[in-house]
C-alpha positions in Angstrom: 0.0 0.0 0.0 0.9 3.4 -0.2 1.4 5.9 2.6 2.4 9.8 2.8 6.0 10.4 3.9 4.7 12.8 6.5 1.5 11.7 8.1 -1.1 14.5 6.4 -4.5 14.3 7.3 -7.4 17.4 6.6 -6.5 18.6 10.0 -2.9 19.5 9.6 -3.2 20.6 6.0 -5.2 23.6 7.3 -3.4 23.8 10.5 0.0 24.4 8.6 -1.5 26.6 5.9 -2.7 28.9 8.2 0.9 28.8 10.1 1.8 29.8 6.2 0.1 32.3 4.6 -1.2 34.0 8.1 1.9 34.4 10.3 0.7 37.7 11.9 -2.1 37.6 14.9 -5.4 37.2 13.0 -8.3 39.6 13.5 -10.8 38.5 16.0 -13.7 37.6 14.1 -15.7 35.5 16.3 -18.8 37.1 16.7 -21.5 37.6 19.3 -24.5 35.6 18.1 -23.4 32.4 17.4 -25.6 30.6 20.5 -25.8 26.3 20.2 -23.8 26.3 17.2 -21.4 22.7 17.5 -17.8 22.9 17.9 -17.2 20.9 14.7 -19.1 23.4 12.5 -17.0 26.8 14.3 -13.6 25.0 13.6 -14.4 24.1 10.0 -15.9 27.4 9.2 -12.5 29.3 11.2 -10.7 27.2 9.4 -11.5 27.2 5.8 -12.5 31.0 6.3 -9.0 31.4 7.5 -6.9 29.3 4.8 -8.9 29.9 1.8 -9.3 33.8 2.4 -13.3 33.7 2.9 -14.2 37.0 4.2 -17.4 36.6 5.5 -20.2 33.9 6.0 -23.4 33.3 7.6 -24.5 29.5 8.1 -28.1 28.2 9.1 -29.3 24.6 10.2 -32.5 23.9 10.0 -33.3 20.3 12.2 -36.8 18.6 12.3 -37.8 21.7 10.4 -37.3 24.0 13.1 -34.0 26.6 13.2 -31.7 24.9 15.4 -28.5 27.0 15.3 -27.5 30.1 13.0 -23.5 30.9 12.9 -21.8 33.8 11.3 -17.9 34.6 11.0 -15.7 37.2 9.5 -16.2 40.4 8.2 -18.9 42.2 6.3 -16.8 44.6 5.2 -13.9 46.2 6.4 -15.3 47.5 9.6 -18.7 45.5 10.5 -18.1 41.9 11.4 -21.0 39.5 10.0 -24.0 38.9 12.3 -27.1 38.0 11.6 -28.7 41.1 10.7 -26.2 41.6 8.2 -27.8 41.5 4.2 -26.1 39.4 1.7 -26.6 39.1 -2.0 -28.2 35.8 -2.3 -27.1 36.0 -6.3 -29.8 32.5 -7.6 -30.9 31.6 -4.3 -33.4 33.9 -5.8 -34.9 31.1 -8.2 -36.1 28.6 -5.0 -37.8 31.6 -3.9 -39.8 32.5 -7.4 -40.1 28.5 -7.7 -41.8 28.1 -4.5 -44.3 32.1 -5.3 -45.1 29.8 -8.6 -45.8 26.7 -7.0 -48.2 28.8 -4.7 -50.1 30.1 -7.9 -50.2 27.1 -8.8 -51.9 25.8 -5.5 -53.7 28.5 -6.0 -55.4 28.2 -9.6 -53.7 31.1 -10.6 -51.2 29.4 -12.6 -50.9 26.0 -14.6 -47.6 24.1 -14.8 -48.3 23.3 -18.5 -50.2 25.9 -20.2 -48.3 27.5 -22.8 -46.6 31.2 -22.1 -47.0 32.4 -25.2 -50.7 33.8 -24.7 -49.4 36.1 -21.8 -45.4 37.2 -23.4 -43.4 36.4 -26.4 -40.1 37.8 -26.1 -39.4 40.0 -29.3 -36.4 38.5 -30.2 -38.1 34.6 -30.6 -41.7 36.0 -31.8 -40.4 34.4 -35.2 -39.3 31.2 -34.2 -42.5 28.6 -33.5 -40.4 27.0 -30.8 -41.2 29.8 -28.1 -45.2 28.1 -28.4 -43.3 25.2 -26.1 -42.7 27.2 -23.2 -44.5 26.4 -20.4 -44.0 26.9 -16.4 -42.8 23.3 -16.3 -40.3 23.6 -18.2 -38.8 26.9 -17.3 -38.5 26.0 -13.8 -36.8 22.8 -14.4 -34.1 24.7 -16.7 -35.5 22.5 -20.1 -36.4 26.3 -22.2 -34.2 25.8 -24.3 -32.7 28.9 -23.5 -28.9 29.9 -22.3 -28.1 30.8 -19.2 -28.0 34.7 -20.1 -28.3 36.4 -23.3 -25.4 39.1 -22.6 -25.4 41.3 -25.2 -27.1 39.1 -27.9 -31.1 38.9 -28.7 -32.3 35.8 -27.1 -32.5 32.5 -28.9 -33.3 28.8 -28.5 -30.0 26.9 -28.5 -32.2 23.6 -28.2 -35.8 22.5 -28.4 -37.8 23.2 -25.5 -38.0 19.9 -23.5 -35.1 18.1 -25.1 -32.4 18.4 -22.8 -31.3 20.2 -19.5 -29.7 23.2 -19.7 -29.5 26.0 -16.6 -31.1 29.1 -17.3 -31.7 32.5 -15.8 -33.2 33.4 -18.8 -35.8 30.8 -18.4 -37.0 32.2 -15.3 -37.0 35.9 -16.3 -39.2 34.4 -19.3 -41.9 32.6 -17.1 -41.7 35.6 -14.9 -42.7 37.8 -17.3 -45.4 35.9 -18.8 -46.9 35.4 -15.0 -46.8 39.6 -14.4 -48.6 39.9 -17.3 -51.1 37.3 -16.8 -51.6 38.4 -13.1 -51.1 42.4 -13.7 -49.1 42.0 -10.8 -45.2 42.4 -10.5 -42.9 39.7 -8.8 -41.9 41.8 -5.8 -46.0 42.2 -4.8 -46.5 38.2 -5.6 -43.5 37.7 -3.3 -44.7 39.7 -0.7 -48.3 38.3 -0.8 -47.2 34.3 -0.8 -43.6 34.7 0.7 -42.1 37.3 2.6 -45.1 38.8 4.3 -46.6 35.0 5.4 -43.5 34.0 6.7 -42.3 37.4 8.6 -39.4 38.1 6.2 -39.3 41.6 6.9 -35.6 42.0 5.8 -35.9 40.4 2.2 -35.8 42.9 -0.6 -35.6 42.2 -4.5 -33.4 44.7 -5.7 -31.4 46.8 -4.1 -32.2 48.8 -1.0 -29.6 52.5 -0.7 -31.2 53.1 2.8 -29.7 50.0 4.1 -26.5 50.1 1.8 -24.4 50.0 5.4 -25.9 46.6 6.1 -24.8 44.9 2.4 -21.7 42.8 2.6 -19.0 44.4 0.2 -17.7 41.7 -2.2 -14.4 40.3 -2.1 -11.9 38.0 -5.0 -9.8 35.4 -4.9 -7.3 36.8 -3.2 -9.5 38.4 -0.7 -9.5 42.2 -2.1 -12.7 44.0 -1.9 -14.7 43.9 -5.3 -17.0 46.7 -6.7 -20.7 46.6 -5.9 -22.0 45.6 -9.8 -24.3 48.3 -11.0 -26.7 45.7 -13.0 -29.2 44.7 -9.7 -29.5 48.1 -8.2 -32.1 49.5 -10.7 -34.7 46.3 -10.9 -35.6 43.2 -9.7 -35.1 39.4 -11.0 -36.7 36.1 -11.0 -33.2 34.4 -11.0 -31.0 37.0 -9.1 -30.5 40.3 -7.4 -31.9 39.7 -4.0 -30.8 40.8 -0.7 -31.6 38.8 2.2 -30.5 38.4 5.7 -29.8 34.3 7.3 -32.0 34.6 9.4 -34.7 35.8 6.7 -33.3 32.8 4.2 -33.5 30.4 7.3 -36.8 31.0 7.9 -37.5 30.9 4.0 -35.8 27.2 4.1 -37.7 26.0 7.4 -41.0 26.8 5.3 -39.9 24.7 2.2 -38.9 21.8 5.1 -42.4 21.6 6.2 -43.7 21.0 2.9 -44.7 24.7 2.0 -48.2 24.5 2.7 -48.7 22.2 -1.1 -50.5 19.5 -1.3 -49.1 15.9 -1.6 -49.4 16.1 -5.3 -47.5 19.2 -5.7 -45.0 18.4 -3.1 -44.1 15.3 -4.9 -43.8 16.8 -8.6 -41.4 19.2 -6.7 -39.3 17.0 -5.5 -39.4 14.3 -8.9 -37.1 14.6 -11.7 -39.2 17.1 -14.6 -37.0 15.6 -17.3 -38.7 15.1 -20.6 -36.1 13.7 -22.2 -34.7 9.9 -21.7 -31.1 9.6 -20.0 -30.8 13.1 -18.4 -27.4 14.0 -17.2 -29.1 16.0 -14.9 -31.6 16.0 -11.8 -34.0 18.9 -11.7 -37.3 19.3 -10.2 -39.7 21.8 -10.2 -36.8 25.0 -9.7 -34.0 23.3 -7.5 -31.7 20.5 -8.3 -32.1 17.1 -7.0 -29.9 14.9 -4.8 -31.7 11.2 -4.6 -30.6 9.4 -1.8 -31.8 5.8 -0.1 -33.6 7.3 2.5 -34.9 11.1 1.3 -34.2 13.9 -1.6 -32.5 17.0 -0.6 -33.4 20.1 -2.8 -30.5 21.8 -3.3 -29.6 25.0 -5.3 -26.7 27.7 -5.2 -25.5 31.1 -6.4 -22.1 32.5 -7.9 -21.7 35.9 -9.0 -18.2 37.5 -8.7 -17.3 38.0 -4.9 -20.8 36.1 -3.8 -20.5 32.4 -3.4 -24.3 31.1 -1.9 -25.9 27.4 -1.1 -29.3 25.4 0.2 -30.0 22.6 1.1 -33.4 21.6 2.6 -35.4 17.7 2.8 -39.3 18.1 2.7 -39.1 14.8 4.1 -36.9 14.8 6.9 -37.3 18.1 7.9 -33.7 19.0 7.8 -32.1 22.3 5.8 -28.8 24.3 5.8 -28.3 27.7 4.3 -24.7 28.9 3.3 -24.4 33.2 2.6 -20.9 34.1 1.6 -19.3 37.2 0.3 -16.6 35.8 -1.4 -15.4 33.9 -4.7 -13.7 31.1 -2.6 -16.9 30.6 -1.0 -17.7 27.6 -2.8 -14.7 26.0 -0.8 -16.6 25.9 2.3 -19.4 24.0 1.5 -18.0 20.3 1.7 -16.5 20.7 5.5 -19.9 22.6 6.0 -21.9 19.7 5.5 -19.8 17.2 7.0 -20.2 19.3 10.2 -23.8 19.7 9.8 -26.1 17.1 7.7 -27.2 13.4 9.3 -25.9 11.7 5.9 -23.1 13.8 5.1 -20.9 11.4 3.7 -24.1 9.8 1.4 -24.9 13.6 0.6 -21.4 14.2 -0.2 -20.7 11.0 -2.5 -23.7 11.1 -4.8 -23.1 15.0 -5.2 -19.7 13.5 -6.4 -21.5 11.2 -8.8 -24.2 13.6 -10.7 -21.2 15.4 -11.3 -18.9 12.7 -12.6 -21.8 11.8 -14.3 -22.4 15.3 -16.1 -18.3 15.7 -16.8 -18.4 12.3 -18.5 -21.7 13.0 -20.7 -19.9 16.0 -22.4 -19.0 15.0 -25.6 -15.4 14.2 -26.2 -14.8 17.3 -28.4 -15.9 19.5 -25.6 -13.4 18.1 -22.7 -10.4 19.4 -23.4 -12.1 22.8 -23.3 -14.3 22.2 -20.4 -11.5 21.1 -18.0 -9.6 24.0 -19.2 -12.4 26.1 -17.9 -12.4 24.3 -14.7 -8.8 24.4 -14.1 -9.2 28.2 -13.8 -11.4 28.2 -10.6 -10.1 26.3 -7.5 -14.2 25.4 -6.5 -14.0 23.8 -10.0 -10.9 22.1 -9.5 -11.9 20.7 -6.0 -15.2 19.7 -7.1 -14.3 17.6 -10.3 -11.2 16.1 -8.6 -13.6 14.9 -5.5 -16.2 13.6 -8.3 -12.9 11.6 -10.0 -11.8 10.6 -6.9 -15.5 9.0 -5.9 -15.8 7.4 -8.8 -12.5 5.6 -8.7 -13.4 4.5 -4.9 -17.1 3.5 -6.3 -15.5 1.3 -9.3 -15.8 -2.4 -8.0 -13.7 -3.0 -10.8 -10.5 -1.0 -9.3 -10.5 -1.9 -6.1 -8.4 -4.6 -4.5 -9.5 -5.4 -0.8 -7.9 -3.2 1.8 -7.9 -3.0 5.2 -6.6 0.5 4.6 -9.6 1.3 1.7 -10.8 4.5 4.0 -7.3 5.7 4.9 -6.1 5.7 1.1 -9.7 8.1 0.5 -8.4 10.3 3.6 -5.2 10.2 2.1 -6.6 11.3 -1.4 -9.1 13.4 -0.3 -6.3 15.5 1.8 -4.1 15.8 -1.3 -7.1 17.0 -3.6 -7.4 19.6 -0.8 -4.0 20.4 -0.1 -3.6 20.7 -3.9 -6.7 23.1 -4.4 -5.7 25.3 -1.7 -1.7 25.9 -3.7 -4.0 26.9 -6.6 -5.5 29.4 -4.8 -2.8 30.9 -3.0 -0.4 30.8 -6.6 -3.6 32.1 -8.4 -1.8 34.5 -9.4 1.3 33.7 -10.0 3.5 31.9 -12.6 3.0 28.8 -11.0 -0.9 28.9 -11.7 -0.6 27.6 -15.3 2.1 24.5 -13.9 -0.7 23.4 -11.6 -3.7 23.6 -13.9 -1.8 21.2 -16.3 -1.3 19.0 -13.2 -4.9 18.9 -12.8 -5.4 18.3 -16.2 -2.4 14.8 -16.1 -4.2 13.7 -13.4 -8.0 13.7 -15.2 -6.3 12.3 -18.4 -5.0 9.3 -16.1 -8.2 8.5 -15.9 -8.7 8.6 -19.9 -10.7 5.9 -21.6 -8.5 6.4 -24.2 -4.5 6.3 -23.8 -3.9 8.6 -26.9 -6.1 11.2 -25.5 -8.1 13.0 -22.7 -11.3 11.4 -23.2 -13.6 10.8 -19.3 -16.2 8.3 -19.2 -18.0 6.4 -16.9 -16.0 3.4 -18.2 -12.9 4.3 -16.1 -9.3 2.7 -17.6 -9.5 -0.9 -16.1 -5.8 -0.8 -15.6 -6.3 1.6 -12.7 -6.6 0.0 -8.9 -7.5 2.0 -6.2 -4.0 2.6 -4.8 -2.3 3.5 -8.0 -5.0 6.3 -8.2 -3.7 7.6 -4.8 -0.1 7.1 -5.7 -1.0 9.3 -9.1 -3.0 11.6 -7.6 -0.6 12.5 -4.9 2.1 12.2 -7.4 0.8 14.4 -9.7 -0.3 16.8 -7.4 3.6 17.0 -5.1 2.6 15.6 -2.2 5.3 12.9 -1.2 4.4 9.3 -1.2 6.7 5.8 -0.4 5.8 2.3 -0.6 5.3 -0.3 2.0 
């Protein structure tokens, strides 16, 4: 077997990183509201906040469908500390929030899951093009319009049928939103207020953005930790799929709702949490607005948001009661979420490994054409890199085909699960640097080791069957410089 030179585990990765890139006396950021919050979930958040320069965060469990702790740490901006009064840009934790308004409507008769849009908005730019008669509620909330994510500068357009695949879109959602204010005369903040915010006493919820409480927003912060500029684009309007401000404690509250069940009936509450896919072999779970993750014994909805300097994530069981809210003002915020729900969930490590399987799943679906360029693109963002390198690294532990029978079998996955770490967290601190391009093409010889194809970089969910589970540690490690030796 195979064992690391010096003993590294999680713990003293982040212990000696720490030592390393924050000699001087840290801040004191520990703030004054964190009541029942466990020990395990402080020192991960510390931690993590710590070596992969998170600025601030604000982190909700929600247990039996009741809110059982709320924990903030770090800064809100260079003077205020995070508490939890403190408003975050929830980026598209926006879209669980329209989803669940439209689900009411739906409950309500005011709004049918498959009636076409088209008799209440056509978007100029598709008026031409028959396809936009497809478009229904259904179909917009679980991300099948056929639309991109965001037009940017270009007119809108179908880049596939509606219906025939899976393909995440904010557009979609400013779509059905449109079509829903026109059929209700009513705008999205008043249909918010009226099924959402004012219900549930979320009096510090606002869509768009507020100037009177602009000393209560969380300034944005980079990679390396340097403050961004507040983007102009969210301050004039409102969106179905973005540009909300919330509080934790307001989102916490949102989540403990959806937990209950949301006040929909049994019917609804079930087409919610199924996959909407009308397509065979998706490569993708969504329900009706969130994505899915199916496991033995319930099906979390789970969604996030990225914009620059805002990194967000939900998690919440209808079934079990159980939800966590992540709110983070910063691009490495992404890195947090892993030891945030191994501190927190029941099934963490069941959570965690078939997370690690949609996405192997989706990497190796991408046709072979489009890898090269796609792990380029992840190579570029340390969450990327950590989160395809954890989905590798799964499905090389999951391959009954690769693994030999070891005693050791859960110390190699520490072992390789501690590199994959201490490897994403070098990216990060040499992001900069002329190192950054060395270690993206590590990442990239350690994804073509596990190449279907010898001759070139080619994943799939055949894995090569000359691999065994310890010569994918002694790679991986290998590859990424962290100092093996043989028994």
């Amino acid at each position: 077997m195979f064992n690391f030179k010096h003993k590294i585990t999680l713990a003293c990765i982040l212990s000696l990183l720490t030592c390393v890139l924050f000699a001087s006396e840290p801040v004191d950021t520990t703030n004054s509201d964190n009541k029942n919050t466990p020990e395990p979930v402080k020192k991960a958040v510390q931690q993590w906040s710590t070596v992969a320069s998170i600025n601030g965060v604000a982190i909700a469990y929600i247990n039996d469908s009741r809110i059982e702790w709320i924990y903030s740490h770090g800064m809100a901006n260079s003077k205020q500390k995070v508490n939890s009064d403190t408003l975050f840009n929830i980026a598209s934790l926006t879209k669980p929030m329209f989803s669940m308004m439209s689900l009411q409507l739906v409950e309500n008769d005011a709004l049918e899951l498959d009636e076409q849009l088209y008799k209440f908005w056509i978007d100029p730019d598709v008026k031409v093009d028959q396809r936009h008669k497809k478009l229904t509620a259904r179909l917009a909330l679980s991300h099948q319009s056929g639309f991109a994510n965001w037009r940017g500068d270009n007119p809108l357009s179908f880049t596939f049928h509606p219906g025939q695949r899976h393909q995440y879109s904010g557009e979609g959602f400013v779509y059905l939103n449109k079509a829903i204010e026109n059929k209700l005369d009513t705008t999205m903040p008043q249909l918010m207020e009226k099924y959402i915010t004012s219900p549930l006493g979320m009096n510090d919820t606002y869509f768009g953005w507020k100037e009177n409480h602009h000393d209560r927003i969380v300034e944005r912060y980079n990679e390396q930790g340097k403050p961004l500029e507040q983007k102009e684009f969210y301050k004039s309007s409102y969106s179905a799929a973005c540009c909300t401000l919330s509080t934790i404690t307001d989102y916490a509250t949102f989540i403990k709702w959806v937990s209950e069940g949301a006040d929909l009936s049994n019917e609804l509450l079930t087409q919610l949490q199924s996959p909407q896919a009308q397509h065979p072999e998706p490569i993708e779970y969504f329900g009706l607005g969130w994505r899915l993750v199916k496991l033995p014994s319930t099906t979390y909805l789970v969604h996030d948001g990225r914009e620059p300097g805002v990194r967000t994530l939900t998690i919440v069981s209808p079934k079990t009661g159980e939800g966590l809210v992540i709110l983070t003002n910063s691009s490495n915020g992404e890195l947090l979420y892993r030891p945030a729900i191994q501190s927190t969930l029941k099934e963490p490590q069941d959570y965690l490994y078939q997370a690690d399987k949609d996405t192997w799943l989706y990497l190796t679906s991408q046709p072979a054409e489009m890898q090269p360029r796609m792990l380029s693109f992840i190579a570029q963002s340390p969450s990327f890199t950590s989160k395809a390198l954890y989905a590798a690294n799964d499905a090389v532990f999951s391959n009954s085909n690769l693994r030999k029978n070891h005693e050791s079998l859960s110390e190699l996955r520490t072992q390789a699960e501690s590199a994959i770490d201490f490897f994403v967290l070098e990216l990060l601190k040499n992001n900069n640097s002329q190192n950054s391009e060395k270690l993206r093409q590590k990442f990239i010889a350690v994804m073509q080791y596990l190449s279907a194809d010898e001759n070139k970089l080619l994943l799939s969910k055949e894995l090569n069957k000359s691999i065994t589970v310890d010569e994918w540690v002694l790679q991986l490690t290998r590859s990424l410089d962290v100092n093996v030796k043989r028994n």
